[in-house]
C-alpha positions in Angstrom: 4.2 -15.5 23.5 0.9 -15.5 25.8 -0.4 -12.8 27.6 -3.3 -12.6 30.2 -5.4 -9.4 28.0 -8.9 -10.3 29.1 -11.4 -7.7 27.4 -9.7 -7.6 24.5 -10.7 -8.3 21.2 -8.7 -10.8 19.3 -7.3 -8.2 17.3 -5.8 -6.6 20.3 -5.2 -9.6 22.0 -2.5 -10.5 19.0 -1.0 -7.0 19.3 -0.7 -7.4 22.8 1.4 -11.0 22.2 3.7 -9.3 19.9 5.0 -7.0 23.2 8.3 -7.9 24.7 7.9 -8.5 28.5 9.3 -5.9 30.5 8.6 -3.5 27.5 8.1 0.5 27.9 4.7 1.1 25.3 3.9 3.3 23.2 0.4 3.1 22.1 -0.3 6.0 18.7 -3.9 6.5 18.4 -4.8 5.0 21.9 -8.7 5.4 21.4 -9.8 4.4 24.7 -6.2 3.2 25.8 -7.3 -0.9 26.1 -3.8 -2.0 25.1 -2.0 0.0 27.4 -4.2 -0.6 30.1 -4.1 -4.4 29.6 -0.5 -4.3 29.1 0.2 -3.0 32.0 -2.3 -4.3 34.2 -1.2 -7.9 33.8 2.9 -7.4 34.1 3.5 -7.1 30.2 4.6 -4.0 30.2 6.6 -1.8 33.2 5.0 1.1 31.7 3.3 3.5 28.7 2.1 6.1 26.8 -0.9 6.5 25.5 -1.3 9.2 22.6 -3.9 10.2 20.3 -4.1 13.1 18.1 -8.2 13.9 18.1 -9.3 14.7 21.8 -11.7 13.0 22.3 -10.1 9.7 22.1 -7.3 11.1 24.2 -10.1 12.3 26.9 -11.4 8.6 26.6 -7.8 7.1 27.2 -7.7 9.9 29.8 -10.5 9.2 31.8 -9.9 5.0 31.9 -6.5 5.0 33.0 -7.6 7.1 35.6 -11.1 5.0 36.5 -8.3 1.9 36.6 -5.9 3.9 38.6 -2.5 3.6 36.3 -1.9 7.4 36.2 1.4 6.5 38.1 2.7 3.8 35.2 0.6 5.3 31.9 0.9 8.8 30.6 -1.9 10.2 28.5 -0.6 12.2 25.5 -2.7 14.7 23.2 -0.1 14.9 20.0 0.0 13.8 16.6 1.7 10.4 15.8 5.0 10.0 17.5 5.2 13.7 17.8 7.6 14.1 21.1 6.9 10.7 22.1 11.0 9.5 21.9 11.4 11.6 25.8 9.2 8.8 27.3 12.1 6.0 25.7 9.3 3.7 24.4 10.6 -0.3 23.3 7.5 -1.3 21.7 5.4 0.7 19.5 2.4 -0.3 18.9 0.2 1.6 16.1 -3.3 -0.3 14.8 -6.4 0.4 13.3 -5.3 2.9 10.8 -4.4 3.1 7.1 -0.9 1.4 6.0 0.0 4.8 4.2 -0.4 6.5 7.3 1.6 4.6 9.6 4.4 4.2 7.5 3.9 8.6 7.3 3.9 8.3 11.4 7.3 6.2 11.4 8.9 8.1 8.4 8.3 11.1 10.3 10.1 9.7 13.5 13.6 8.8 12.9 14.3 7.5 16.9 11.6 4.8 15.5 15.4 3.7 13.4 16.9 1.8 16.5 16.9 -1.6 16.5 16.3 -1.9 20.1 12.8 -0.6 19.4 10.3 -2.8 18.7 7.0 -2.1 16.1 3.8 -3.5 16.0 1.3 -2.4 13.8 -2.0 -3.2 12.3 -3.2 -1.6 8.9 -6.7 -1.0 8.2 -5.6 -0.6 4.4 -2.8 -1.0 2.1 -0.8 -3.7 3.8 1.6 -3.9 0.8 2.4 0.3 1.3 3.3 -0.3 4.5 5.2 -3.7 4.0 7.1 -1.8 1.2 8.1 1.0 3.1 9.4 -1.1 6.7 11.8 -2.9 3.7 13.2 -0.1 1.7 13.5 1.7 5.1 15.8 -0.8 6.8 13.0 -2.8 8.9 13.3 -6.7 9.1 9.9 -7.7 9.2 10.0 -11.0 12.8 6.5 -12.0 12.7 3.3 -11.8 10.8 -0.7 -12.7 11.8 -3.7 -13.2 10.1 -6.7 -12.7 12.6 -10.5 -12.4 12.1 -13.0 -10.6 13.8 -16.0 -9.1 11.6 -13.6 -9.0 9.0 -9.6 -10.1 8.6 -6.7 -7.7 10.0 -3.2 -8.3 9.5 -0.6 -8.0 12.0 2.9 -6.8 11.6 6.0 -6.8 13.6 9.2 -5.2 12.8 12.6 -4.1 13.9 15.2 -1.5 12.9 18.1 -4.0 11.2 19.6 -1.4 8.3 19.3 -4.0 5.6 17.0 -3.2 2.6 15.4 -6.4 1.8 12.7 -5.3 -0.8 14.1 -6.6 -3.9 13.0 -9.8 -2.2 9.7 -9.2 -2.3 7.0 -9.5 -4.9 3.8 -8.0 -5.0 2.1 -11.4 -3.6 4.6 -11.5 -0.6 3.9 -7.3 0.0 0.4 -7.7 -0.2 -0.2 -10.9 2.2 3.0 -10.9 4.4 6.2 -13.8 3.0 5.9 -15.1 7.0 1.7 -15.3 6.6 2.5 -17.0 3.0 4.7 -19.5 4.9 2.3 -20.4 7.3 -0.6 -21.1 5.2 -3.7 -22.0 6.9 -7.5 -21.3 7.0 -7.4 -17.4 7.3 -4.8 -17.5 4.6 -7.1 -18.8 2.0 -9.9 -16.3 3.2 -7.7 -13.7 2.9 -6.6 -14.5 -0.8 -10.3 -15.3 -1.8 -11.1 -11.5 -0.6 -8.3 -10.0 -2.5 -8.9 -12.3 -5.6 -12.5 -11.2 -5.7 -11.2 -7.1 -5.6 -8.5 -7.7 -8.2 -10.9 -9.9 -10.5 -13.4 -6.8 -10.4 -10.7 -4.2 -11.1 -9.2 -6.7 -14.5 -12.7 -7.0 -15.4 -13.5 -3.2 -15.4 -9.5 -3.0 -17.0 -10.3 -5.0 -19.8 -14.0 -3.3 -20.6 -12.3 0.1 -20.9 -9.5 -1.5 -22.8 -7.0 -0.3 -20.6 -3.6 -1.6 -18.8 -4.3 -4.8 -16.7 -1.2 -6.4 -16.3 -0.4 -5.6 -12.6 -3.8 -7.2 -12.0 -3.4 -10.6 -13.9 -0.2 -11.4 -12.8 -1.2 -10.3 -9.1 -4.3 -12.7 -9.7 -2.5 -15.4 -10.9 -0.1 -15.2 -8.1 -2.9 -15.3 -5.7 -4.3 -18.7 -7.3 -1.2 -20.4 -7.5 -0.9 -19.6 -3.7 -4.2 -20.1 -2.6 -3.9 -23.7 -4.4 -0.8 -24.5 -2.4 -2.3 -23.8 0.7 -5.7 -25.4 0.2 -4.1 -28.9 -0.7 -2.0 -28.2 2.6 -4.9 -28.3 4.8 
């Protein structure tokens, strides 16, 4: 799944991998539109829309696809989420770089999103496990997963519209760091469990002081270990 996206950072450059060829985007909370723009200037993507809700971002978005002269293949939107976004027929929706609470908000509030010919791929700043929790109650089947790095580690998700409720399948662990990122193990992996290790440990420990409930934590924690083991003797 390779894709020419030169400029982009490698957190955009993954997002951009998870879109179908020949795909129709929808980019929520464009910013300065890069994804759209790189989409579609290398052959990705036919075509897009580029939406923010703040103005100034949409101004930004605005003014690049003009300076790169894709006015004729990307539409510029000034709405909120995926507010009137189902007209332009998006495949692949891409929303990143905002809170996991949020996006699953944005979705839940845009039932076209429910067709399993539509394609999402998002990136949560926060609360990974919210939003994993709500795709699989929801009826999302959750196709691929990424760990990537920058000045910090993002998480990457992509998912479909199947009907099927697969959350009883999950446990906390599997919500928090993603069953397919689990499955593929690897460098990031580890980092990624150390950070959330090193959270959870502070929260028990400030738990236990006040002599309250820790339980969720210690069990979480001890998940995390016995995972972060597996995949440290498998490098």
């Amino acid at each position: 799944m390779e894709t020419k996206t030169k400029g982009l950072t490698p957190r955009l450059r993954a997002v951009a991998e998870l879109v179908r060829h020949g795909a129709f985007v929808a980019d929520v909370g464009t910013d300065h539109a890069y994804l759209p723009i790189a989409l579609v200037s290398e052959g990705r993507a036919v075509g897009a829309v580029a939406s923010d809700i703040n103005e100034g971002p949409y101004l930004r978005a605005k003014k690049n696809v003009e300076e790169q002269h894709l006015e004729n293949k990307i539409t510029t939107v000034h709405c909120a989420g995926l507010s009137g976004i189902d007209k332009y027929s998006p495949t692949d929706i891409l929303i990143c770089g905002m809170g996991g609470e949020l996006i699953a908000s944005i979705i839940d509030d845009a039932p076209f999103t429910k067709d399993p010919s539509i394609r999402l791929v998002l990136q949560p700043m926060t609360h990974p496990e919210i939003l994993r929790e709500y795709l699989l109650k929801n009826g999302f089947e959750i196709l691929f997963e990424r760990i990537v790095k920058e000045e910090k580690l993002y998480q990457i998700i992509c998912a479909e519209y199947s009907g099927k409720n697969k959350n009883i399948d999950y446990n906390d662990a599997e919500l928090l760091l993603g069953r397919l990122n689990i499955n593929a193990g690897g460098e990031q992996l580890v980092e990624l469990v150390c950070h959330h290790l090193n959270i959870l440990e502070r929260i028990s420990t400030a738990k236990h002081s006040a002599l309250t409930d820790a339980t969720f934590e210690d069990g979480l924690i001890e998940r995390l270990k016995e995972i972060k083991n597996d995949c440290s003797r498998a490098l």
